[in-house]
C-alpha positions as a LaTeX table, in Angstrom:
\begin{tabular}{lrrr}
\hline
Residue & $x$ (\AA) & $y$ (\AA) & $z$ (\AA) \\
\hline
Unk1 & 0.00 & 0.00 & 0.00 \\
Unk2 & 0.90 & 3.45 & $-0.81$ \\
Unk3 & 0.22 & 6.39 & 1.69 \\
Unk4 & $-0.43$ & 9.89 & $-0.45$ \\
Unk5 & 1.27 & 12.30 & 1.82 \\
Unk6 & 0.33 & 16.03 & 1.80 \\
Unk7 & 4.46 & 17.13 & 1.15 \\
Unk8 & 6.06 & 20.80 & 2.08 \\
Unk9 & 4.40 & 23.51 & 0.19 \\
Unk10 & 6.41 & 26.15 & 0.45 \\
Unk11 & 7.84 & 28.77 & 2.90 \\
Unk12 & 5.45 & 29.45 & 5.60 \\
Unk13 & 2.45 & 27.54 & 4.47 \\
Unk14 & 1.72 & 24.87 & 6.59 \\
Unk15 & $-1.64$ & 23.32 & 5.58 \\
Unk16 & $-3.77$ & 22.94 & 2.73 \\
Unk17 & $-7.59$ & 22.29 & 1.71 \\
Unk18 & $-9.48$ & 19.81 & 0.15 \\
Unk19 & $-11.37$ & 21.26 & $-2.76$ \\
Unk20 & $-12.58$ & 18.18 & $-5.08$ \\
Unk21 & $-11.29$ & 14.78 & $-5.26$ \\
Unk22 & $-11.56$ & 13.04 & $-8.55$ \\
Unk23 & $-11.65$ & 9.39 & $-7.77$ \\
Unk24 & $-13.65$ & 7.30 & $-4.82$ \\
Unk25 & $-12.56$ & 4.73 & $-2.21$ \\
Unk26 & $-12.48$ & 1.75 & $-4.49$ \\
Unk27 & $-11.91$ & 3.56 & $-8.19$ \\
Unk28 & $-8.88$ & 2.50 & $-10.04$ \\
Unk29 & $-6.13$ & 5.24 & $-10.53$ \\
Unk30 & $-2.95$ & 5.11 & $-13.05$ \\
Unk31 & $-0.07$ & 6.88 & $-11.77$ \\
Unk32 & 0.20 & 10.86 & $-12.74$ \\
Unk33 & $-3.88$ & 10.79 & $-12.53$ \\
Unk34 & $-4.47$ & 14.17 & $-10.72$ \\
Unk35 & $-6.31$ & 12.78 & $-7.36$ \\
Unk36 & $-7.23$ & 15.61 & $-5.51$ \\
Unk37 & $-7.57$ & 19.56 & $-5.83$ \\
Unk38 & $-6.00$ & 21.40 & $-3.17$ \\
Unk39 & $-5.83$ & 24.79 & $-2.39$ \\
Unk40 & $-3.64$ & 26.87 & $-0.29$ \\
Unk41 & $-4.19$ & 31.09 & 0.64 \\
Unk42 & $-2.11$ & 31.32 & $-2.27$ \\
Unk43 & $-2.59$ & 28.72 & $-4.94$ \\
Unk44 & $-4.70$ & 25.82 & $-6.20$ \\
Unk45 & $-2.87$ & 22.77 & $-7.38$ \\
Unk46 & $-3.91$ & 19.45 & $-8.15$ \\
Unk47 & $-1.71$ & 16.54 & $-6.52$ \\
Unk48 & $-1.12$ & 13.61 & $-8.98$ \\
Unk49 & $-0.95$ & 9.96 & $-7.99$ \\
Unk50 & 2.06 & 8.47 & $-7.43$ \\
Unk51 & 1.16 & 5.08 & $-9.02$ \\
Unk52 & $-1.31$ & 2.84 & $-10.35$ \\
Unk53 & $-3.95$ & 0.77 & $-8.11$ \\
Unk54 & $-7.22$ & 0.72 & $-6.35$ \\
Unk55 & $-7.79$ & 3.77 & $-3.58$ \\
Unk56 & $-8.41$ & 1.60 & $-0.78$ \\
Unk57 & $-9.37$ & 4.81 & 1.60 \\
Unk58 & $-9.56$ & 8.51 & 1.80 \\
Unk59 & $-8.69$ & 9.99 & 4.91 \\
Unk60 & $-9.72$ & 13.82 & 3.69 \\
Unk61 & $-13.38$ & 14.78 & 2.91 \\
Unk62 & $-13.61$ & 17.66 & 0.37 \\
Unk63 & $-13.88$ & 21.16 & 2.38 \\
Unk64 & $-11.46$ & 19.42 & 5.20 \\
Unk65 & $-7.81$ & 21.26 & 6.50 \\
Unk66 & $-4.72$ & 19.50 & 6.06 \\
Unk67 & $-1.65$ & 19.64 & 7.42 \\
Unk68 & 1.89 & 19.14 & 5.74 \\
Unk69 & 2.99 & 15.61 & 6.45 \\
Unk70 & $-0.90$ & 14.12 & 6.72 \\
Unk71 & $-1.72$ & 11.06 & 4.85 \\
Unk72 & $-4.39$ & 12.14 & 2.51 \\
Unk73 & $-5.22$ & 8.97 & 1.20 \\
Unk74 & $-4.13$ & 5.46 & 0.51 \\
Unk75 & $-3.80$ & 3.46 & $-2.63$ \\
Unk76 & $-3.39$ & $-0.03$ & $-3.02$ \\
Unk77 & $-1.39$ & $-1.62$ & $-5.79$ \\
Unk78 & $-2.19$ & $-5.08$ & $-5.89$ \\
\hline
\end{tabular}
């Protein structure tokens, strides 16, 4: 299993939110996919996955405030 972890973000910014999500628990994702929308006070970016598999969960709900280092979701590759 592989943990998507919200990395650093930049000087000073310490947390991020959960705008959309494109994929459910259960949905199969390739690697690169973009997975979730985030946004910041000063940007929106989309993180991409980092591989191919099956998201087994989603620890985030869309509107939710996470921080740096936070396991937003996790993906299975078997």
């Amino acid at each position: 299993m592989i943990k998507v972890i919200l990395s650093e973000l930049g000087e000073g910014i310490t947390k991020a939110t959960v705008s959309y999500w494109f994929f459910k628990d259960g949905q199969k994702v390739n690697q690169n996919d973009d997975l979730v929308e985030l946004t910041t006070d000063k940007s929106t970016f989309n993180l991409p996955s980092p591989c191919t598999g099956v998201i087994s969960e989603i620890m985030y709900s869309e509107g939710d405030s996470v921080e740096v280092g936070q396991i937003l979701a996790v993906i299975d590759e078997g």
